[in-house]
C-alpha positions as CSV (number, residue, x, y, z in Angstrom):
1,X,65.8,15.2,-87.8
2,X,67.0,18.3,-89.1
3,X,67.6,17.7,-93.2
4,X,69.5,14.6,-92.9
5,X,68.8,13.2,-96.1
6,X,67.2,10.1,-96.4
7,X,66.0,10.6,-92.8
8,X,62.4,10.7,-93.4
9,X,62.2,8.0,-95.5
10,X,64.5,5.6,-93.8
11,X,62.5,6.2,-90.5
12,X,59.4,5.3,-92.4
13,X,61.2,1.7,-93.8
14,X,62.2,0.7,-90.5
15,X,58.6,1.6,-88.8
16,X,56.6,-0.3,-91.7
17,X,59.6,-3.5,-91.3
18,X,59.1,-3.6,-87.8
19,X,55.0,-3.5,-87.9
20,X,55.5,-6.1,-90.4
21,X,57.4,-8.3,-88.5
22,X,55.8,-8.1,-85.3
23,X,51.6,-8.1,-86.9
24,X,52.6,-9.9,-90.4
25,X,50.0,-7.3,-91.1
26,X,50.9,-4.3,-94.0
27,X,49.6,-1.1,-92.7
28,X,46.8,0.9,-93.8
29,X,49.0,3.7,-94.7
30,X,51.2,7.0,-93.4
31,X,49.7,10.2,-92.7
32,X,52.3,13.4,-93.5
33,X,52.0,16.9,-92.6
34,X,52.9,18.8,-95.9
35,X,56.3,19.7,-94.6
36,X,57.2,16.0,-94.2
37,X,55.7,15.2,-97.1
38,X,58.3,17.9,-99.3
39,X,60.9,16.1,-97.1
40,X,59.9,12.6,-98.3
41,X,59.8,13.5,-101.9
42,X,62.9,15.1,-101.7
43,X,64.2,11.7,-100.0
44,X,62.4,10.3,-102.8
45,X,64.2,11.7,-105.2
46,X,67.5,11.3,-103.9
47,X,66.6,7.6,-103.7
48,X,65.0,7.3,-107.4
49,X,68.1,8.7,-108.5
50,X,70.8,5.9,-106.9
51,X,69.0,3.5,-107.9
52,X,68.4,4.9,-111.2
53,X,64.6,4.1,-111.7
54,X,61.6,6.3,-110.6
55,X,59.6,5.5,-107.3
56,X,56.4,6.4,-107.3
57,X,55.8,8.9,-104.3
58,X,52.5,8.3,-103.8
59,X,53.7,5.1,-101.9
60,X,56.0,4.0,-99.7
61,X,56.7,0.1,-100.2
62,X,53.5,-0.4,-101.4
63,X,51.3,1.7,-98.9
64,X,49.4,4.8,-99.7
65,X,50.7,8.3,-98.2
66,X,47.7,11.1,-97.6
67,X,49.0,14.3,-96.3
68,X,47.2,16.6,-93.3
69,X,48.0,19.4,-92.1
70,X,47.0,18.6,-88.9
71,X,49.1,15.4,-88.7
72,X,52.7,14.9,-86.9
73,X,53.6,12.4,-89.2
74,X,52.2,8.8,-88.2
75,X,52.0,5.4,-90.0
76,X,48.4,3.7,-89.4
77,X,47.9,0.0,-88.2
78,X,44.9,-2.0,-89.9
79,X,43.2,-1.5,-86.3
80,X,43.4,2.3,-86.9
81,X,46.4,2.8,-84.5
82,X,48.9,5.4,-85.1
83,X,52.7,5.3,-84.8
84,X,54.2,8.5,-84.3
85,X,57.3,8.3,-86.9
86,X,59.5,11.1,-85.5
87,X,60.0,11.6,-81.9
């Protein structure tokens, strides 16, 4: 991943488009260690800024973002399944 920008939050688009597609189900939400989650608001921000309106970064298309420290980064199915985003 390195700091490609928009990495982070790209990955996290095309994990929650594919879940949706395949479940029609939204997940519960994504799980970010803090070091993601600095990435993702600095993705966030780079974003906000092309399109030239604020996004809130508490969400990511409408589903809640915790952070842990003790997580690698995962989005969380309705059943409570985790998908590893990176790696």
């Amino acid at each position: 991943m390195a700091d490609n920008p928009l990495f982070l939050f790209l990955t996290m688009t095309e994990k929650f488009s594919d879940h949706l597609r395949a479940t029609g189900a939204y997940p519960q939400k994504f799980v970010l260690s803090p070091s993601l989650h600095d990435r993702y608001l600095r993705d966030v921000k780079l974003v906000s800024q092309s399109v030239g309106k604020p996004i809130d970064p508490g969400l990511h298309m409408g589903i809640r973002i915790e952070i842990d420290a003790a997580s690698a980064g995962v989005m969380v199915a309705p059943d409570g399944t985790e998908v590893l985003l990176l790696g």
